[in-house]
N, C-alpha and C positions, 0 to 999 in steps of 0.2 A: 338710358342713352349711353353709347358707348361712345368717346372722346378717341378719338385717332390723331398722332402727327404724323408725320411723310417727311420723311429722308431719301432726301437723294439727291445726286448732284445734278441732274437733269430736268431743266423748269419741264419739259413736255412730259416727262413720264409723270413727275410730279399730281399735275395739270389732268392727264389721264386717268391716274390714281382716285382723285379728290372729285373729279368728274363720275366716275363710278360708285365709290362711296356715297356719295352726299344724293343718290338715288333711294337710298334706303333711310327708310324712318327711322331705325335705331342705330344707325351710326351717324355719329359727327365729324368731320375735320377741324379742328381746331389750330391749325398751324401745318405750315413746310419747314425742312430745313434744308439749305444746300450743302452740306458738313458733316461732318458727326461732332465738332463742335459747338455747331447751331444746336443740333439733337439736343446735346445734354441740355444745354442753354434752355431751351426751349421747353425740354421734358420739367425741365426745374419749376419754370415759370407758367408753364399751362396745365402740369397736371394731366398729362392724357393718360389714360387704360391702358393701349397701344401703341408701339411706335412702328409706324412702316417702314424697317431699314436696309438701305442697300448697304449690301456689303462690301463694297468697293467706292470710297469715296477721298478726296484730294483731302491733303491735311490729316484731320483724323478719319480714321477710316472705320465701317461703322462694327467691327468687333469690339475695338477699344473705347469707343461711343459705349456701346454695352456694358462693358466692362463696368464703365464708370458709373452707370445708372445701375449696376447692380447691386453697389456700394449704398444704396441710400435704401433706406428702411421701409419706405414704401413704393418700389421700385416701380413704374410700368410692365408691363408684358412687350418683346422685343418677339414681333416676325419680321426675321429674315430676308431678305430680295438676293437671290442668288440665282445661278447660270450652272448650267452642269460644266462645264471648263473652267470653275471654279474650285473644285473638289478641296486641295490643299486650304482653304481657305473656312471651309466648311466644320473640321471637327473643331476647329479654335471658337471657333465661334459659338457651337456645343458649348467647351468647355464655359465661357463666358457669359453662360446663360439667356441666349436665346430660349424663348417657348417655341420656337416654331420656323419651320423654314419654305418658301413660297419659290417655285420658277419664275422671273420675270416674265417672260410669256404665259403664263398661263391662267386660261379662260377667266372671264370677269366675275363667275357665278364662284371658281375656287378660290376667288380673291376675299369674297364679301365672305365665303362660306369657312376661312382662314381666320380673318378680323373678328370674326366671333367664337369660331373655336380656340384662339389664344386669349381672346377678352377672359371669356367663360374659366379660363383656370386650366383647361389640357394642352398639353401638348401637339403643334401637329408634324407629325413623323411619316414624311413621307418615304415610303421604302428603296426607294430608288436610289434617293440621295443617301440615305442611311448606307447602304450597303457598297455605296461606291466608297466613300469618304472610310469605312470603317474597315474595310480591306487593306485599304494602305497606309493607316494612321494611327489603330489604335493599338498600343503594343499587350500581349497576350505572356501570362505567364509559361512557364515551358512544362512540357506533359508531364502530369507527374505531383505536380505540384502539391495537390490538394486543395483542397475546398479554401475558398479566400476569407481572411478574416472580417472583412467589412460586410459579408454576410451570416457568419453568425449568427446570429438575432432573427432572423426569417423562421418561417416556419417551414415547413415541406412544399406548403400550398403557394404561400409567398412566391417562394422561388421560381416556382410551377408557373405564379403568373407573372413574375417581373422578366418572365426568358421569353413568354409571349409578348408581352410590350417591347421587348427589345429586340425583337423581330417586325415591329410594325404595326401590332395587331389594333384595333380598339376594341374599348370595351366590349362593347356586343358581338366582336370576330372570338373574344377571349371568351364570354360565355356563353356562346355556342359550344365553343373546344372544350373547356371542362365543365358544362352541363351546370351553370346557379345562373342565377340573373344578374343583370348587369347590375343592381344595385349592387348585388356584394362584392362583384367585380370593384366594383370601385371605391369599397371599403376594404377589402385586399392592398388597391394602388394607395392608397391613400395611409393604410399601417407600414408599407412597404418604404415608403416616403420619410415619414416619422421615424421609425425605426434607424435606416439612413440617413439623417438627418439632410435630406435633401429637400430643392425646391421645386422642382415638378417631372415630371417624366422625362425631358428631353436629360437628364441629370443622371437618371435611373439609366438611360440606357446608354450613357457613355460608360457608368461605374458595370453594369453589363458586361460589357467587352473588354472594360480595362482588366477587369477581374478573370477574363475567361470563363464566367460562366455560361455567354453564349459567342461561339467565334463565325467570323462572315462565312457564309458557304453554308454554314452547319443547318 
């Protein structure tokens, strides 16, 4: 059973949210927050898997919500509630360790099909938002440069597939395109990981861009 809270400052979305969830057998709601102060409060004291955060909230607001729950050693998984007229507000929240980042509008089957891909451990990266937010946010060394040192340590293949995750792809778009299964796909993401001593994908593919090993457009 996967434990879910709900942030946001809005009792009906809330309400909405927790209505749609609690249809499914293997998710729980165990708590709302109206805050991102309630959040941490709440994350502390219920223990959920997930927390469902809007990114825009009175008080604290839920990057810094993040933030804070990233700091504790057995953190929640944080998706995201954001708006595309958001953008600016987006790669911070990247950096702050979200797993995942959701449209508020969008359909109730990618909501539940979200709640479980971030439970599960991956990232979800939707390319849309990636590509907006990382056009104009994330700064890029200058031509020339050379290979960055925070990857070092990859292999050839590594690389090969942390420039497809940082595109978007999953696993199974990634082993289609270089031809192994997705098992080893995801012992690729996962030394890739290690190696960076990073916490999950959405990680990989800010350190991606910062490094220029893959830039938007390309």
């Amino acid at each position: 059973m996967t434990r879910v809270l709900i942030a946001d400052d809005q009792a009906l979305v809330r309400a909405g949210f927790r209505a749609i969830l609690e249809t499914q057998p293997d998710l729980e709601v165990v708590g709302e927050a109206a805050d991102g102060a309630e959040a941490v409060h709440l994350a502390h004291e219920l223990r959920p898997d997930v927390v469902l955060m809007d990114i825009r909230m009175p008080g604290l607001d839920g990057i810094e919500a993040t933030r804070r729950l990233m700091r504790e050693p057995d953190a929640p998984r944080v998706l995201m509630l954001t708006t595309f007229d958001l953008d600016e507000y987006l790669y911070e929240a990247m950096k702050a360790g979200a797993g995942g980042f959701l449209l508020k509008d969008a359909p109730r089957d990618q909501l539940v099909d979200a709640v479980r891909t971030v439970a599960a451990g991956d990232a979800l990266l939707a390319p849309a938002l990636l590509q907006r937010v990382l056009e104009d946010y994330v700064s890029r060394p200058a031509p020339g440069a050379g290979p960055p040192a925070e990857l070092g340590e990859l292999t050839p293949r590594e690389r090969e597939v942390l420039t497809l995750v940082a595109r978007g792809l999953a696993n199974a778009e990634i082993a289609s395109r270089i031809f192994v299964s997705e098992a080893t796909v995801r012992t690729h993401v996962t030394h890739i990981l290690a190696k960076l001593g990073l916490r999950d994908r959405v990680k990989a593919v800010v350190l991606a861009y910062e490094t220029g090993l893959v830039r938007p457009g390309g």
